[in-house]
Phi, psi and omega in degrees: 000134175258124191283332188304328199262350166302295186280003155261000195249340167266359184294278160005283185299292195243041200270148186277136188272138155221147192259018162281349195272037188238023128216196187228032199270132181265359189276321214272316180273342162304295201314277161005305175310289183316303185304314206281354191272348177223004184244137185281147194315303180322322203265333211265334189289331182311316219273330169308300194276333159292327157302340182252319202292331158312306162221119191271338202197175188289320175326286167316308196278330158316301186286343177293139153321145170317300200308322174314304236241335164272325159309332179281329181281329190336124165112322185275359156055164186066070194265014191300324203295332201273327204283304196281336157317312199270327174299318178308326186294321195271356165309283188317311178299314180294301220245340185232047175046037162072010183285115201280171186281157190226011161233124181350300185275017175256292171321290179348304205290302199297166214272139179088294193307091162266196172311312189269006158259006151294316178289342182262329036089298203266330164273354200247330190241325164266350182071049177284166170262077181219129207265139170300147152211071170263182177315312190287326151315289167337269215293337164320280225297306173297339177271318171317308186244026160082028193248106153309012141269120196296160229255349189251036178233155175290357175278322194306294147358280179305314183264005172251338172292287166002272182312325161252031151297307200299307191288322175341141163276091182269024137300298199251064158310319156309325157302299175320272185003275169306325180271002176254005139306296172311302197292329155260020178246002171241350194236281177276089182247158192324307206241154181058030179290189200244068184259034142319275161288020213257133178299344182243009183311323195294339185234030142331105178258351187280303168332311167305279210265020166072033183250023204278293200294003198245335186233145344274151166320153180217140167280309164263166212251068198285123203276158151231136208272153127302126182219129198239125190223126176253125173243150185213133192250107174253129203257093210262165162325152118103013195018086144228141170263208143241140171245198166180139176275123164287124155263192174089158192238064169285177161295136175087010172308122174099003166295150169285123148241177162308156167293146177262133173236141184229121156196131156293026202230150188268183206296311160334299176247041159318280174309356168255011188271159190278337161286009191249333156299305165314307182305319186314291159004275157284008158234090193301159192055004195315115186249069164011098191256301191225126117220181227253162194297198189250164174263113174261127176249142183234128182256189193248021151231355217227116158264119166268144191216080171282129185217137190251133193256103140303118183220173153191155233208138181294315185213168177222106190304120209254153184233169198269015124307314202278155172234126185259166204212184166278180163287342202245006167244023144308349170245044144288319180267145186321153168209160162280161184301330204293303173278022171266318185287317186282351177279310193303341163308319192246030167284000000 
């Protein structure tokens, strides 16, 4: 059995529809890529079609505000990805006359852009022969042929890019892609696969030697941090608040919130913390009103543990992150999904 023609001939038959795969336009399938690197197709998609509907082309996404362009991205998180799009996009306008690059190491080159979206990038709109390689490619390929190097080391890397170079259709490269894509992410999926239904069982050796749950390997150990961030929606005259942008090259950067206290110590002795003494300092009168229970946010090295503080305050020192803003447009500004669940507590 030849696997490349296996997993193109069950790709065919059963493959998902989606519509960046209804053309070979490379600005559609950059995006498409970009949204898809930390997000699941069900959650990506809406956000596919809001995004072209916004900026249809590099040109619209280029000329556009950060803020336009994060706002538009809100809820899908990792927001680095919508910032370094929009610099390639204005990369692209500026310096090469709005033409997207049309080769792997071209691709390679725009801000944001690794291997495996260059490769997808490059077979899905030119049709290069240059092979994916994402998680789900790890786990076809280490469960198929049994290979116990772990996947996050550069021996690792070398030697499964190697392997799907080697198997690759380099006639149909596109096609190949995509189905050994599809195929882990609808059949050799992490937990529970379908390996019944999988086109390539016959020739499975993890499957065969009873490793299919042992593979793939991984070496490290991803630590996750605990973050405890008290926010407070201060209710100034003329009902207005306050907002401020992280700056810092923190989570959530050029995004908008509340003002913050980050501290481990619990709610309870908030108001003896030395940041809270600062606020009093610049919100004459500050007053506590309401607060609401805490929120678990979970990121994919970081647990946040948020609780949003109704306060209200006579007047307000403003510091040169901050804004002061009405109540009913706050949610004009970019924001995390985190401070989105939490303004809603105060609707």
């Amino acid at each position: 059995m030849d696997f490349s023609a296996a997993i193109i001939n069950w790709y065919l038959q059963n493959k998902r529809d989606l519509p960046w795969r209804e053309c070979n336009d490379p600005y559609r399938i950059w995006v498409s890529e970009i949204i898809l690197q930390q997000t699941r197709v069900d959650q990506g998609l809406p956000y596919y079609f809001r995004f072209l509907k916004q900026f249809p082309d590099l040109s619209a996404l280029a000329s556009a505000s950060e803020e336009e362009v994060l706002k538009c991205w809100q809820g899908l998180g990792y927001y680095s990805r919508a910032r370094n799009m929009q610099a390639a996009a204005q990369y692209i306008v500026t310096n090469l006359n709005g033409i997207f690059p049309d080769t792997f190491d071209k691709i390679k080159e725009m801000k944001g852009v690794g291997d495996y979206t260059a490769a997808a990038i490059a077979s899905f709109a030119f049709g290069i022969a240059q092979a994916v390689v994402d998680g789900n490619v790890f786990r076809v390929l280490s469960r198929c042929f049994a290979i116990d190097t772990p996947i996050d080391t550069t021996s690792g890397k070398k030697e499964f890019f190697a392997l799907a170079q080697h198997l690759l259709d380099k006639k149909r490269p596109a096609l190949h892609n995509q189905a050994i894509m599809d195929l882990g992410a609808t059949i050799c999926t992490p937990q529970a696969p379908q390996c019944p239904s999988c086109p390539i069982c016959d020739l499975c050796l993890a499957l065969e030697k009873k490793q299919i749950d042992s593979l793939p390997v991984k070496q490290k150990k991803t630590k996750i941090r605990d973050r405890h961030f008290f926010y407070l929606l201060i209710s100034l005259p003329n009902d207005c608040t306050i907002v401020r942008q992280r700056t810092g090259k923190d989570i959530w950067q050029g995004l908008y919130e509340l003002p913050l206290i980050e501290q481990d110590d619990t709610v309870e002795h908030l108001t003896e913390s030395v940041q809270y003494k600062e606020l009093e300092n610049r919100f004459l009168g500050l007053s506590i009103n309401k607060i609401h229970h805490s929120v678990k946010h979970q990121l994919s090295h970081q647990t946040i543990y948020a609780t949003l503080i109704e306060a209200s305050a006579n007047k307000a020192q403003l510091q040169k992150d901050e804004e002061l803003t009405d109540m009913d447009l706050l949610k004009k500004y970019p924001m995390s999904k985190l401070m989105e669940i939490l303004l809603k507590k105060a609707d």
